[in-house]
C-alpha positions as CSV (number, residue, x, y, z in Angstrom):
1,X,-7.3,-14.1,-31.6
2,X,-9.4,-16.6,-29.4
3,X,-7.9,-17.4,-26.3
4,X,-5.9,-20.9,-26.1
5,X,-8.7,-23.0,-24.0
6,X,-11.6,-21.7,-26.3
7,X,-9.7,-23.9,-29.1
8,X,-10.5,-27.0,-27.3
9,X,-14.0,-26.6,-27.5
10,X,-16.7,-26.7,-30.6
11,X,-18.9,-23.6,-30.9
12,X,-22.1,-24.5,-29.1
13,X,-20.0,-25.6,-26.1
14,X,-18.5,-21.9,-25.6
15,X,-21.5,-21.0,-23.0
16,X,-22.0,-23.9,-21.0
17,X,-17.6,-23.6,-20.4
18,X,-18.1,-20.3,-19.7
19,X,-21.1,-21.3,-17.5
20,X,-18.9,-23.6,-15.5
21,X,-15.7,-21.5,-14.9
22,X,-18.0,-18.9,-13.6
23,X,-19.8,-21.6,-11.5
24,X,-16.2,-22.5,-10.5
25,X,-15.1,-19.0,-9.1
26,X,-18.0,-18.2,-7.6
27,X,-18.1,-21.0,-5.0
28,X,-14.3,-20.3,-4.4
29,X,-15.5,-16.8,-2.9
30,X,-18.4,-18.6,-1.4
31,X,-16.2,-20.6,0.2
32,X,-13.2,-18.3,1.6
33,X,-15.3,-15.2,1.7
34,X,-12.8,-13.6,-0.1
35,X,-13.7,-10.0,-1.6
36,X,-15.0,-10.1,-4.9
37,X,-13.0,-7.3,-6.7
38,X,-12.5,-7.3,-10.7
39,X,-8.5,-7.7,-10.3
40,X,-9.5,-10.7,-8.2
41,X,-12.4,-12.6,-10.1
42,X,-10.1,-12.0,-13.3
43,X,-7.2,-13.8,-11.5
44,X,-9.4,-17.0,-10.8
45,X,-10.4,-16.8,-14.3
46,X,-7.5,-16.8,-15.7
47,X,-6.5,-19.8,-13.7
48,X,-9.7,-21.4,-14.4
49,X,-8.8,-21.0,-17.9
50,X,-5.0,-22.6,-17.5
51,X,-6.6,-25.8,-15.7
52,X,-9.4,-25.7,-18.5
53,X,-6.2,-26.2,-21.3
54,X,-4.6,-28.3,-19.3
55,X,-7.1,-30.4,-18.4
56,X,-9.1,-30.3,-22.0
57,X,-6.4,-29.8,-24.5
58,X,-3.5,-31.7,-22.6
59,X,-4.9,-34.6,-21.3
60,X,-8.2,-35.3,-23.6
61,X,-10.9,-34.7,-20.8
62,X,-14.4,-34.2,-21.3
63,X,-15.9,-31.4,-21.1
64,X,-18.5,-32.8,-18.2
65,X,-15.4,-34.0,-16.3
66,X,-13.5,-30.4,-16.5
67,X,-16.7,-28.8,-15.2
68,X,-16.9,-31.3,-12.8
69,X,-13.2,-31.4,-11.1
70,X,-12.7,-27.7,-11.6
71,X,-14.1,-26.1,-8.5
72,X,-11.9,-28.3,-6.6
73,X,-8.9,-27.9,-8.8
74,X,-9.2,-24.0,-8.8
75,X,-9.5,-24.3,-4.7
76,X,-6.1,-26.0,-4.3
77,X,-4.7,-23.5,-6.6
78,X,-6.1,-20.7,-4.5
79,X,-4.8,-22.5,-1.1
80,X,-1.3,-23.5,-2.8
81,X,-2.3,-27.1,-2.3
82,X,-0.5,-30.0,-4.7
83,X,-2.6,-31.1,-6.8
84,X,-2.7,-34.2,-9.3
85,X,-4.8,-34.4,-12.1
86,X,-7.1,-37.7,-11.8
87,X,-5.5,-40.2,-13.7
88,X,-8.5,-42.1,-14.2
89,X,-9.0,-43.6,-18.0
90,X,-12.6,-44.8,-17.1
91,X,-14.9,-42.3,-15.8
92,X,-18.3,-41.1,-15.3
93,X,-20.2,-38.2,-14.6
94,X,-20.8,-37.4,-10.6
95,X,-18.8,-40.3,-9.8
96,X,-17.5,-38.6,-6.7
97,X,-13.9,-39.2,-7.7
């Protein structure tokens, strides 16, 4: 049974997701140093993967602007930060928002 997030997605987009979570977790231990274990990396995936539904399947987003706010997303999870989704209906790739 596929996992929840991959349902948002058509086939040939699978990789380039998978491309961009990994992107995503890797410059959350780039930036806290943090120890790269398996029980770890598989905890930021799996949050990865709850902002990916939420953000994909909940509220309709692109997959550019998931990849895009993810990193940042995933490190206020990590720090305990609030966070907001952008609310945004008008957006564009690299926008800086």
């Amino acid at each position: 049974m596929p996992a929840a997030w991959l349902e948002t997605l058509a086939h040939d987009q699978f990789a380039r997701a998978v491309l961009g979570i990994g992107h995503a977790i890797e410059r959350s231990f780039q930036s806290d140093g943090g120890r790269m274990t398996q029980a770890e990396v598989r905890r930021r995936f799996d949050i990865c993967e709850r902002l990916f539904r939420q953000l994909r399947g909940d509220l309709g987003w692109g997959m550019q602007r998931v990849l895009d706010h993810l990193p940042g997303y995933l490190r206020c999870e990590l720090d305990g930060a609030p966070w907001e989704p952008d609310r945004r209906t008008l957006w564009m790739p690299e926008d800086g928002a």
